[in-house]
N, C-alpha and C positions, 0 to 999 in steps of 0.2 A: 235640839240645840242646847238645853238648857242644862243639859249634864256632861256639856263640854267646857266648864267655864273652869281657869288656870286654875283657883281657888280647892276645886275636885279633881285634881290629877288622879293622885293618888285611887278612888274610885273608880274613876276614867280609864284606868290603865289596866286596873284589876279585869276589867270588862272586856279587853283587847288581846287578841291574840299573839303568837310570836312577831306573824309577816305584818300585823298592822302593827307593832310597836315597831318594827323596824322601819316602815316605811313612815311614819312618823317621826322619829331622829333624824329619815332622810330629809324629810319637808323641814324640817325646822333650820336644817344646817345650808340647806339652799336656798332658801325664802329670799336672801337679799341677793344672790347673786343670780335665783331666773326669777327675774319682776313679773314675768307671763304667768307665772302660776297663780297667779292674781284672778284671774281670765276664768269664769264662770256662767256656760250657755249663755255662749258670747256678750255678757256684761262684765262691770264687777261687781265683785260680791266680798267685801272685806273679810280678814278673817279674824277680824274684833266682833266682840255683839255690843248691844247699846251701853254697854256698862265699861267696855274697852277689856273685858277677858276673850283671850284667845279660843275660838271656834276650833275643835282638834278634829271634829270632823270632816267638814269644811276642806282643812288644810290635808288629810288624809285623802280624800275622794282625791281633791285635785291632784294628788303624786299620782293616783291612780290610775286616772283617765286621761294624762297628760296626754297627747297623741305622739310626743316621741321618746324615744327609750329613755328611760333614766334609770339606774342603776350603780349599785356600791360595791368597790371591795376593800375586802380587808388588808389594813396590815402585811399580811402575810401572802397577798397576792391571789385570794382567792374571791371568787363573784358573790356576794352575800344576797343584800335584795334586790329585787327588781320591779316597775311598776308592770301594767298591763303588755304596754307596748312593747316591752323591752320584751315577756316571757313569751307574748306569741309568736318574736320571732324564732325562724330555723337556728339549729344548733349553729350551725355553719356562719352564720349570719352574727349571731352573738358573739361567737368566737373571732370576729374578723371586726368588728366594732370593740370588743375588750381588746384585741391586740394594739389599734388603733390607740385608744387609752392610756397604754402606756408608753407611747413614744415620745420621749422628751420633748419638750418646749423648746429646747434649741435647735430642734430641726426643724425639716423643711415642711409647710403648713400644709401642703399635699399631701404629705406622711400621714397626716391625723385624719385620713379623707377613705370611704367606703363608700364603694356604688352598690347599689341592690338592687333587685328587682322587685317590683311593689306592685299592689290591685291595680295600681294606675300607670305604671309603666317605671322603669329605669330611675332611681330615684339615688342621690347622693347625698350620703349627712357626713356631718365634720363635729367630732368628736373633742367638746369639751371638756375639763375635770378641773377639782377642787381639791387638794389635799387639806384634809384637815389634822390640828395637833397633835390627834392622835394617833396618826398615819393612815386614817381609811382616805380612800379616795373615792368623792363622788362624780361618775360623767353621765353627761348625758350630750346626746346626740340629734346635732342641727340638721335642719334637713335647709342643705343649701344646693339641690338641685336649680331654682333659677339663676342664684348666682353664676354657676358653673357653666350655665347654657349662654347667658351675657358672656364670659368669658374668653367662652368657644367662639362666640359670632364675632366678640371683637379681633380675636387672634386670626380668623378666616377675615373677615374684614380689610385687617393689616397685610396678612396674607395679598390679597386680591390688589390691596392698594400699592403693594410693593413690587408686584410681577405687572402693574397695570402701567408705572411709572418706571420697569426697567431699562424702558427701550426710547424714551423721552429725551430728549437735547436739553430740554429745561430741567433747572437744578431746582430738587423738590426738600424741603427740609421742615417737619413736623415738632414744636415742644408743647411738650403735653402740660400740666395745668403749674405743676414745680416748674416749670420751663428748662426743661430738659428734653436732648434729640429722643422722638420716640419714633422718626423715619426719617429717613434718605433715601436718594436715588443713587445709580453712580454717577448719572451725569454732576450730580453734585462734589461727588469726590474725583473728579476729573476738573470738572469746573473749578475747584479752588485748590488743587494737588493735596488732597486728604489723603490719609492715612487711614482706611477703610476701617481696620484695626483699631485706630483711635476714634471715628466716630461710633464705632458698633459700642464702645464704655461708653454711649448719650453722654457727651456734653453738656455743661449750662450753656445757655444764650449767649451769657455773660462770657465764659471759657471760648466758644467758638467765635464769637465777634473780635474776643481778645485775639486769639490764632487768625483771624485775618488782615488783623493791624502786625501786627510781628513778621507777617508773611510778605507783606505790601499787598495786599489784597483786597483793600476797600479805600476809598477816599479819606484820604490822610487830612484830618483837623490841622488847626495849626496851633491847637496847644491840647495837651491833656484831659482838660475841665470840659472843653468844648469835643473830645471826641465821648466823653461820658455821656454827653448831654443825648447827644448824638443816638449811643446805646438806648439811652430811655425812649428818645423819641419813636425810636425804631420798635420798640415793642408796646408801648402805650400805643399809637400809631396805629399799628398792625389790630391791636386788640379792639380795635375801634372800625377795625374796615377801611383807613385812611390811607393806609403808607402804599406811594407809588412813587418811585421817584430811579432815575438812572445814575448809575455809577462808573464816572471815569477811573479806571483802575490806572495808577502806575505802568502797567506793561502796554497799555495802550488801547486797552478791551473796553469794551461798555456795555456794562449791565444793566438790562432789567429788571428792578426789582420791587416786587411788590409782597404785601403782607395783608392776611384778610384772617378773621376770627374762624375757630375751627373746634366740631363738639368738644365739649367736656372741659372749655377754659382753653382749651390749646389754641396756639399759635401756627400758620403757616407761610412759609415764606415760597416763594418761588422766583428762580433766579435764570434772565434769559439773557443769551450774548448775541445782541444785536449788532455787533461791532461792522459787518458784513451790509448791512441793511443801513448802518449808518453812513458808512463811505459811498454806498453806493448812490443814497440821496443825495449825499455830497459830492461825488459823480456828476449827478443829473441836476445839480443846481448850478455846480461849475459848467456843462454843456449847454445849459439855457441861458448863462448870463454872458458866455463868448457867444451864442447866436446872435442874440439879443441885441452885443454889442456891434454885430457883423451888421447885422438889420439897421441900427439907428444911422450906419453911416453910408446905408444904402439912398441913391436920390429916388426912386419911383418907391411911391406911399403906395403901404400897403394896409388893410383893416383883415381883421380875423377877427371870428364869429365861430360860438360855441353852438352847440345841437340845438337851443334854445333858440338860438336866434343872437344871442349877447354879444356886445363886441366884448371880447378881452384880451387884443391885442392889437397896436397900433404901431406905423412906425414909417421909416426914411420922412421925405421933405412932405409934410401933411398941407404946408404953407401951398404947394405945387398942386396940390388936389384940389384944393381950395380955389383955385385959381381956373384948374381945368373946371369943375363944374359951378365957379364962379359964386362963390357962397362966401359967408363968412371964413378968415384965418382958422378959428375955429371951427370945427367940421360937428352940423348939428343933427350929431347921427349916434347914437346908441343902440339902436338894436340893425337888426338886416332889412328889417320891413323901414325903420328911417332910411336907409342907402337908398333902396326903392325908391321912395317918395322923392328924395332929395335928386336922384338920377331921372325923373321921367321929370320931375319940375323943370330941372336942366336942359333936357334934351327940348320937352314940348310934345315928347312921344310914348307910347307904350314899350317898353322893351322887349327883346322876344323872349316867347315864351318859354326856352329852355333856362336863361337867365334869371329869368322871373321866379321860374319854379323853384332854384338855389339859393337865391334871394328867402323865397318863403317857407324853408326846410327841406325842401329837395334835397334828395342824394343819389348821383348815377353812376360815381365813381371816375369818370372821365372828364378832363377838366373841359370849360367853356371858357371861347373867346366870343365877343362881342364888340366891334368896333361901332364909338358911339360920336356924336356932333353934340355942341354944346357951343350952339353960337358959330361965332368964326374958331372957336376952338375944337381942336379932334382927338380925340385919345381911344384908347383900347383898355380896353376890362378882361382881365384874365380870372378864371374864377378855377378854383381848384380844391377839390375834398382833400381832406387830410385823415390821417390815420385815426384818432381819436373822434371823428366825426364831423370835428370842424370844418367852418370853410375860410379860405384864403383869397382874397379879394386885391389885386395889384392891377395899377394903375399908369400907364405909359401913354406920355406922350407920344400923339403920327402926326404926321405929313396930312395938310388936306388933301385929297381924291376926290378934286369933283366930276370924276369919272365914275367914280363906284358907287352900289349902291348901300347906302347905309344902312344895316343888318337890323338896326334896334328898330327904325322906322317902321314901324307894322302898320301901329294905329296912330292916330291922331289923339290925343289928349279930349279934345273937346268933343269929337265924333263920338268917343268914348262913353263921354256923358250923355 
């Protein structure tokens, strides 16, 4: 090392042969721009000594043993040095990496790109170069076979994601980390009448929110500032896993739409038209609140009882029920097991046992009658399953019959006990 110092070039040089003075110009004119060659049996190994003169040997080995090609030419377009890596490869191989080399810089970065085949399988490098003032040009050759294999998974990935989502009713819209479209579906460009054309140039966020306001396509602010605000919220929001929220459209549609964080900084939106699902609730809220109305203005009280046992419906003259089983105006019954209690207290009897058992979560599908006494009063109990499970519980004054016998009277209350 010690007869490598700047001070004895001149020496140093005398001692060197053609290819190692060549490959020494080469390490000196790429030292700043491959930082790697720093890299010595995987440490570093400076190529100053303690006194801060340049180590030429050092910096020689290292062009040497680099493990991927690096190599000069001249001027005049012809291959000068090369290090190790570079000469063991095949002719064919050299040749198609120097071709690489010189394909301008203003094309496409694929252009500068060689597959090979290597000890270890199919390997890709991407050929950089330096021209330097005096027109050599030095390249040497990346090995960005993992790159290339990310690349591929991500493009099959895309692939898979876009034939996964082409047959979806929901409108699928990807921006990648610039937030810009890096997917759609069609039902998206159906969904808002795109120009397939126009989203395939990716949009900004910003561009395609805009194309929805000009369209009438999203819930119109009522001022400018506030539909900005709007935008932000929408993609802050979204970046965070928050945004869910529906959209009354202008033409009378309503969306759903939601935003959730998506790899690599991306944004995803997904947009559904529930407009269908919306009427039809409103449908079935308008058909329960005219039943509803029918029922209140019915006279014989009726109670409904959910699978549980719960009352969660009540209704016509409750005052009338109260009256037939002689109880409080208010009726001191909550579940079906209270009607139970509240009915055999009334009667003074056991009811029968078909009753009973609808009372206590039975279900036979067939309704039950049970005509009952409460006092000098008479009434009948109609008991009826319903489609959801529930039971239907109505109540109608009778006529005394003190001819007939009375169905509920089995047992005796007190025998009982």
């Amino acid at each position: 090392m010690s007869h490598a110092l700047v001070s004895s070039w001149p020496p140093v040089l005398a001692t060197l042969n053609d290819a190692q003075i060549g490959l020494l110009v080469l390490a000196i004119t790429i030292v700043v721009v491959v930082a790697a060659l720093l890299l010595f049996n995987g440490g570093e190994r400076p190529l100053r000594t303690a006194d801060g003169m340049i180590d030429v040997s050092v910096l020689v080995q290292e062009i040497e043993n680099y493990p991927e090609p690096i190599w000069q030419v001249s001027s005049g377009g012809s291959v000068g040095w090369g290090n190790r890596a570079w000469r063991t490869l095949p002719v064919v191989d050299q040749n198609r990496l120097d071709a690489a080399g010189r394909v301008p810089d203003s094309a496409e970065e694929t252009r500068r790109r060689v597959e090979m085949d290597g000890p270890t399988g199919a390997r890709v490098y991407q050929v950089r170069n330096h021209v330097r003032r005096d027109g050599i040009t030095l390249n040497r050759a990346v090995d960005i076979s993992a790159r290339v294999r990310a690349e591929r998974n991500l493009d099959e990935m895309m692939t898979t994601l876009t034939e996964t989502f082409a047959h979806l009713d929901t409108g699928l819209a990807i921006f990648d980390a610039s937030r810009r479209l890096s997917l759609f579906n069609p039902a998206l460009a159906e969904m808002f009448r795109h120009d397939p054309v126009w989203l395939a140039e990716r949009p900004t966020l910003e561009d395609w929110i805009d194309n929805l306001r000009q369209n009438r396509l999203i819930p119109e602010p009522r001022d400018f500032l506030g539909w900005r605000d709007q935008l932000l919220a929408l993609e802050s929001q979204a970046e965070r896993g928050r945004y869910n929220e529906d959209w009354s459209l202008p033409d009378g549609r309503i969306l759903r739409v939601s935003g959730q964080p998506h790899p690599q900084d991306a944004v995803a939106f997904h947009f559904e038209n529930i407009s269908e699902r919306i009427d039809a609730e409103r449908h079935h809220n308008s058909e329960v609140g005219r039943l509803r109305a029918i029922l209140t203005h019915l006279r014989q009280p009726f109670l409904v009882f959910d699978q549980t046992g719960g009352l969660v419906e009540s209704g016509g003259e409750l005052d009338l029920l109260a009256q037939l089983l002689g109880t409080d105006p208010v009726l001191p019954t909550a579940t079906a097991t209270d009607l139970l209690t509240v009915l055999q207290e009334a009667t003074g009897e056991r009811l029968d046992k078909q009753a009973e058992t609808r009372l206590l979560g039975g279900r036979s599908g067939h309704p039950v009658n049970v005509r009952l006494m409460a006092g000098q009063r008479c009434f009948e109990l109609r008991m009826q399953d319903l489609p959801d499970g529930a039971l239907l519980c109505q109540f109608a004054p009778r006529r005394r019959d003190t001819g007939s016998v009375r169905v509920a009277a089995l047992h005796n209350v007190a025998t009982s006990r």
